[in-house]
C-alpha positions in Angstrom: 2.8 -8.9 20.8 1.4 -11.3 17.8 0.0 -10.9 14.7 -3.0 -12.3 13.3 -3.0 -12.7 9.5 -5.2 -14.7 6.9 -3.9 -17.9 6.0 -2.4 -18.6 2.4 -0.6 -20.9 0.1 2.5 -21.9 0.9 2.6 -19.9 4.1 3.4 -21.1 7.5 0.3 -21.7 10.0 2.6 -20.2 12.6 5.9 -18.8 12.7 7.9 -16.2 14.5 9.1 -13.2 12.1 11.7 -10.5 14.0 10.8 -12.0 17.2 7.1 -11.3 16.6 4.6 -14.7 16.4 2.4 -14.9 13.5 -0.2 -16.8 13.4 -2.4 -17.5 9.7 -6.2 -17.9 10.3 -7.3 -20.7 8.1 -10.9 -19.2 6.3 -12.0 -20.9 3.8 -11.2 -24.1 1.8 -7.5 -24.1 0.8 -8.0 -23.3 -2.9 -10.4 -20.6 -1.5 -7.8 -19.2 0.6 -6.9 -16.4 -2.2 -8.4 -13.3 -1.1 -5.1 -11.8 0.9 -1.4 -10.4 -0.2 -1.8 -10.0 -3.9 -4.3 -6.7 -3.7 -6.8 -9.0 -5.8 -9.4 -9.1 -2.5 -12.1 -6.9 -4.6 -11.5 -8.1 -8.2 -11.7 -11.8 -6.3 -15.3 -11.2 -4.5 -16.6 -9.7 -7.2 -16.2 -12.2 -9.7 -17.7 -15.3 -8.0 -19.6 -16.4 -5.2 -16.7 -18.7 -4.2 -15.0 -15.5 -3.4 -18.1 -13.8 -1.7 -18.4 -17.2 0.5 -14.5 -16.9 1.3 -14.6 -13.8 2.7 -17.6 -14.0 5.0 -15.8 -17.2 6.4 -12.0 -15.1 6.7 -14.5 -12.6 8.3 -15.4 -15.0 10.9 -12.7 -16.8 11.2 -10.9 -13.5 12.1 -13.1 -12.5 14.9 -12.9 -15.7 16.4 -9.0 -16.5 16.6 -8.8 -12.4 17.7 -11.2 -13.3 20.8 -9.4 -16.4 21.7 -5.7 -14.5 21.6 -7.1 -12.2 23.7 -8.8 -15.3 26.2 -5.6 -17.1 25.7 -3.5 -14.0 26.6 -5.6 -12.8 29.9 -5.2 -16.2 31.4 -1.4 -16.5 31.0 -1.3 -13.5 33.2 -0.3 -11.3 30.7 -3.0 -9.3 28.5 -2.4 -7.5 25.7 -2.9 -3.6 25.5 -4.1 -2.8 22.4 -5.7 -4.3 19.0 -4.5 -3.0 16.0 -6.8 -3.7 12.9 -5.2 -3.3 9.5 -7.8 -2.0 7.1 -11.4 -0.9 8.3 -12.5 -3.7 6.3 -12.2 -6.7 6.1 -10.2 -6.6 9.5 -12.0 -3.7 11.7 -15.2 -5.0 10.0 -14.7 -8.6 11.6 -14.3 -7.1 15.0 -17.2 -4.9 14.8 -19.5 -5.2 18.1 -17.0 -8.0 19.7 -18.0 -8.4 23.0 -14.9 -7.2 24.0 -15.5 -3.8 22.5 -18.5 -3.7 24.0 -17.7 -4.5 27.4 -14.6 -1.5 26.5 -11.8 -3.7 27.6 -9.7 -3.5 25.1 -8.8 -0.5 22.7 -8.7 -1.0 19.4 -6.4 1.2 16.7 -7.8 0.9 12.9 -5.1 2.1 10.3 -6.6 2.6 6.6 -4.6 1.9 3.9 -6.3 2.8 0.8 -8.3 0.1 -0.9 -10.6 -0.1 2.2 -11.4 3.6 1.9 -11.8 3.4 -1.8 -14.6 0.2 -1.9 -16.6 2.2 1.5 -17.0 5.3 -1.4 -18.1 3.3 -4.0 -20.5 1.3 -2.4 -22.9 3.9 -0.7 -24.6 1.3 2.0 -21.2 0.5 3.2 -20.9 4.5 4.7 -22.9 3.8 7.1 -21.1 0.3 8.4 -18.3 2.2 7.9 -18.8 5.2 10.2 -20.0 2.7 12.7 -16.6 0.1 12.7 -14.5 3.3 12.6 -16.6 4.9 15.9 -15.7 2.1 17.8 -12.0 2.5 17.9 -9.7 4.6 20.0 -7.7 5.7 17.5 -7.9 5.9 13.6 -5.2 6.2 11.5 -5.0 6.4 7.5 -1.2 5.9 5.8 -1.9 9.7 4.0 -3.2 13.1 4.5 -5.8 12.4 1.3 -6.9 9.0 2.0 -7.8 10.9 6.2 -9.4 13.4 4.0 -11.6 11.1 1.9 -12.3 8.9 5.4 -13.3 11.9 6.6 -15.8 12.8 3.9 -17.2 9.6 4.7 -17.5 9.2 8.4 -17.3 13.1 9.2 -17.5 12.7 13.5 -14.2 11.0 13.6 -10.7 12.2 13.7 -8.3 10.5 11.4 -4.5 11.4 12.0 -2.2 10.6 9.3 0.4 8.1 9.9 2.0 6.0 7.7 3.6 2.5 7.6 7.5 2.0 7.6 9.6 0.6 4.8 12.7 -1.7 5.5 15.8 0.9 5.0 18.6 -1.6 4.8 16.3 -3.6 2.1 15.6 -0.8 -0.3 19.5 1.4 -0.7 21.2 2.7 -3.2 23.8 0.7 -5.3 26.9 0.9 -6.0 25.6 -0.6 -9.8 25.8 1.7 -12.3 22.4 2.6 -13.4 20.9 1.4 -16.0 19.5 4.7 -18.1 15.9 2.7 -17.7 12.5 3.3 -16.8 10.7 1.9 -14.0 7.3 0.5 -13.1 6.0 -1.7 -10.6 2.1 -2.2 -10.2 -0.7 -4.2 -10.5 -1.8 -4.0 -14.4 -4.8 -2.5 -13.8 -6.7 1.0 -15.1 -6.0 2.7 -11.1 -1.8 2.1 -11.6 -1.8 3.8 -14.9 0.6 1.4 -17.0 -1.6 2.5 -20.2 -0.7 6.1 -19.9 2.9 5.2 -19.4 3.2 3.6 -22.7 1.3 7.0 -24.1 3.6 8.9 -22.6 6.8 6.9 -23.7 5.2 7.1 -27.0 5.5 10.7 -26.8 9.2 11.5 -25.4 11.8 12.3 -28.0 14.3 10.4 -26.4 14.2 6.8 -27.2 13.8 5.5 -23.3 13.1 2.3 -22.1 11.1 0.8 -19.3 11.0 -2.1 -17.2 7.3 -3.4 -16.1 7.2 -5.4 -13.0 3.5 -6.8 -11.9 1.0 -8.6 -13.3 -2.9 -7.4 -13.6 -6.2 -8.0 -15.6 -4.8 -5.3 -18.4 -2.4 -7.5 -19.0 -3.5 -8.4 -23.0 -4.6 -5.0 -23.5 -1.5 -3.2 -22.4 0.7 -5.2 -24.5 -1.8 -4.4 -27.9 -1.3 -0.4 -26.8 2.4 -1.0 -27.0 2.4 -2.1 -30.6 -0.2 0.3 -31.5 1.7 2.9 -30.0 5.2 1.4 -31.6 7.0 1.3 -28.3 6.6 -2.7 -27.3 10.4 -2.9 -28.4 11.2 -0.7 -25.7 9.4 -2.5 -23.3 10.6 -5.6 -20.7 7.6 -6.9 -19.0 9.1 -9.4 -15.9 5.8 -10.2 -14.3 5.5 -10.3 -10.7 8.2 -10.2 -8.4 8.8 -10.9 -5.0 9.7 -7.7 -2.7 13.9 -9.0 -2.1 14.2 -8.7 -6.0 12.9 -5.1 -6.3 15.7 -3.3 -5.1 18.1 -3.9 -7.6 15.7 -2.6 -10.4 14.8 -0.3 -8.3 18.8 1.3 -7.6 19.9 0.8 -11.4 16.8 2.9 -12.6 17.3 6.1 -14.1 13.6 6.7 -12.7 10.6 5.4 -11.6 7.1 6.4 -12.9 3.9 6.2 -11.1 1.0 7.3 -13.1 -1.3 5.9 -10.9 -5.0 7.4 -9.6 -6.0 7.3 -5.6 -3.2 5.7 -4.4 -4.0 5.5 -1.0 -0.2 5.9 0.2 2.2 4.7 -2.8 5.0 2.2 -1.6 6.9 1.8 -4.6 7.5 5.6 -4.4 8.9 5.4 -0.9 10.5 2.2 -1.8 12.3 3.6 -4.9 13.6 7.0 -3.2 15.4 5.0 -0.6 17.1 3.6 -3.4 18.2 6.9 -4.2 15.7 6.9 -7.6 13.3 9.7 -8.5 10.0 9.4 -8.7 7.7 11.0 -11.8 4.1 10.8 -10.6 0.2 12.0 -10.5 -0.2 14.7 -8.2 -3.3 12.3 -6.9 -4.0 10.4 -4.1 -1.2 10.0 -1.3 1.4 10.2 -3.6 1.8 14.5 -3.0 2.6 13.0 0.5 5.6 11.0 -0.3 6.9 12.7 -3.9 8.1 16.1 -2.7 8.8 18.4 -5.3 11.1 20.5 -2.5 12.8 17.2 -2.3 13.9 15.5 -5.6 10.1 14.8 -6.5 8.4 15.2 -9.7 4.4 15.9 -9.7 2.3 15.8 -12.7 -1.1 16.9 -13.3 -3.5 13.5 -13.3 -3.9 12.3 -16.8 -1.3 14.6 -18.6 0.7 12.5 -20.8 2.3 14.7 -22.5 3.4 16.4 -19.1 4.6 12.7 -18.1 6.9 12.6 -21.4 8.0 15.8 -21.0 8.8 15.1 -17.6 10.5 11.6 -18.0 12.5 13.4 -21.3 14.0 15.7 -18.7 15.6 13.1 -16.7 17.0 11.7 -20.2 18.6 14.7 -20.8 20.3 14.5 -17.6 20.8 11.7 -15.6 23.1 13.5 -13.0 20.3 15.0 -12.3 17.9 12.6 -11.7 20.8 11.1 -9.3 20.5 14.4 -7.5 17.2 14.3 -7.4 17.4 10.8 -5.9 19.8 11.4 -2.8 17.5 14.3 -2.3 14.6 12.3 -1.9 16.1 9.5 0.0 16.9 11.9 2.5 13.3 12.7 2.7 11.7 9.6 2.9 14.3 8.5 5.6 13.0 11.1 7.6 9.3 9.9 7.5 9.2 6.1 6.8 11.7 4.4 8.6 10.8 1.5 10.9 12.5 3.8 14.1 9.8 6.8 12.7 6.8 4.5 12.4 7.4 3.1 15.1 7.8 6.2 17.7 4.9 7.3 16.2 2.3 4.1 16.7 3.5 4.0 20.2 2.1 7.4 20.6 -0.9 6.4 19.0 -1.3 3.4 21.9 -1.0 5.4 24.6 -3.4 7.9 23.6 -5.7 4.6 22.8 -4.9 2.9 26.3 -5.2 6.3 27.8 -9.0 6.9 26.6 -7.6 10.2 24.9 -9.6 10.4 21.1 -7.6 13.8 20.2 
């Protein structure tokens, strides 16, 4: 096995993680080198033509270190099986018509995550790249039942089963801390995560909650003005960004966590904060209905209802033994679908079926 990733700041050309060896394609010039692991990639091309320049190069540079791993790996004797591309684009898109798919020696698996899915609808000449990069692989895969929907809507002749990725479970447990009584949100600062119709919604409960706000985004200026319109910036702790180790503790103290986000394409802070035994309070949009189960400790509100948001965060308020119910309830659901054992039992189905020629 080894992984091929885009190169970044600060991060290791090569190394082994778990066994696995990574190896970080250099792209672009190293202040260029910003497109990957913040969720910026769009906002980032968009903006300049540094960006646009970056990402044809990570585009190239990603189709040639994939052909020589797979050079280097039939001459040692011992070929690899399968390519898995990450994201129909930029990934699938930079191995689209490689020689070696077009000589069908290799099988590739594409996996969709969300933002990939989202740019392909906005952008109405991408559909028909799109349907082509996706007819090339074996087997597709999207992390939720909606985001296969909306794949589907797009590129109609291909099957796209629903599996999602796995989240460490001895990372994210509950605590033995009491919890705090707070609010939780962790997101990009952006209109899709839905920060601004938190603080309506806060605004609107009668119980005087507060909220930490983990992330940093482009709304950044205008979310903090809405607080003190609203009158609820003194119940508001804004930490910035956080690395992933640091999470878990906010989120196992949390009385809650609230995701009033649009489209997610799966929703890993949901899944993150039920294994720490927290409830979720979330749009019934996107992939979220897939991991916030309301048979299971979930909460679902209609997109855009923040008065159903309040109503639903001043329930929790009113009864935090609740909510702790709630959250063992969940983290028994999410256990059963996203650990790494799960995922991976799955994946290795989805291989064989790839190395077997089977597209069903």
């Amino acid at each position: 096995m080894q992984v091929l990733a885009p190169a970044a700041a600060g991060l290791a050309e090569r190394e082994t993680i778990e066994g696995v060896p990574v190896q970080r394609v250099s792209y672009a010039r190293a202040d260029r080198q910003t497109l990957a692991y913040d969720g910026t990639m769009a906002e980032t091309v968009r903006a300049s033509w540094g960006g646009r320049f970056a990402l044809l190069g990570m585009l190239r540079a990603m189709r040639r270190a994939t052909a020589q791993a797979l050079h280097d790996a039939r001459r040692s004797g011992i070929p690899f099986d399968v390519v898995h591309a990450h994201w129909w684009f930029p990934a699938g898109l930079a191995l689209w018509k490689s020689a070696w798919l077009r000589a069908g020696t290799m099988p590739l698996v594409i996996t969709m995550h969300g933002s990939d899915v989202r740019l392909a609808r906005g952008v109405k000449p991408a559909h028909g790249i799109m349907r082509s990069v996706l007819g090339q692989a074996s087997v597709v895969t999207a992390v939720s039942s909606w985001l296969a929907h909306e794949a589907m809507r797009i590129a109609p002749n291909v099957n796209v089963l629903v599996s999602p990725m796995p989240v460490h479970t001895d990372t994210f447990a509950p605590s033995n801390d009491t919890r705090s009584g707070r609010l939780l949100f962790v997101g990009r600062l952006n209109a899709q995560k839905g920060a601004a119709d938190l603080l309506d919604a806060l605004a609107r409960t009668t119980h005087d909650i507060h909220c930490d706000i983990i992330g940093v985004g482009p709304d950044r200026e205008q979310l903090d003005a809405r607080a003190r319109t609203l009158g609820v910036e003194s119940r508001i702790v804004w930490h910035g960004a956080l690395p992933s180790q640091e999470l878990a503790p906010f989120y196992a103290q949390a009385l809650a966590t609230v995701m009033p986000s649009r489209e997610e394409g799966l929703g890993l802070v949901a899944v993150e904060s039920q294994l720490c035994g927290t409830p979720v309070i979330a749009y019934d949009s996107g992939g979220l209905p897939d991991v916030v189960d309301v048979q299971a400790g979930g909460t679902l509100v209609h997109t855009g209802d923040t008065a159903a948001l309040a109503r639903a965060i001043d329930a929790f308020a009113e009864s935090p033994t609740t909510a702790a119910e709630l959250g063992a309830a969940a983290r028994h659901r999410v256990l059963e679908r996203f650990s790494p054992e799960h995922v991976a039992a799955r994946y290795l189905e989805c291989y064989a079926s790839a190395m077997s020629g089977d597209r069903d």
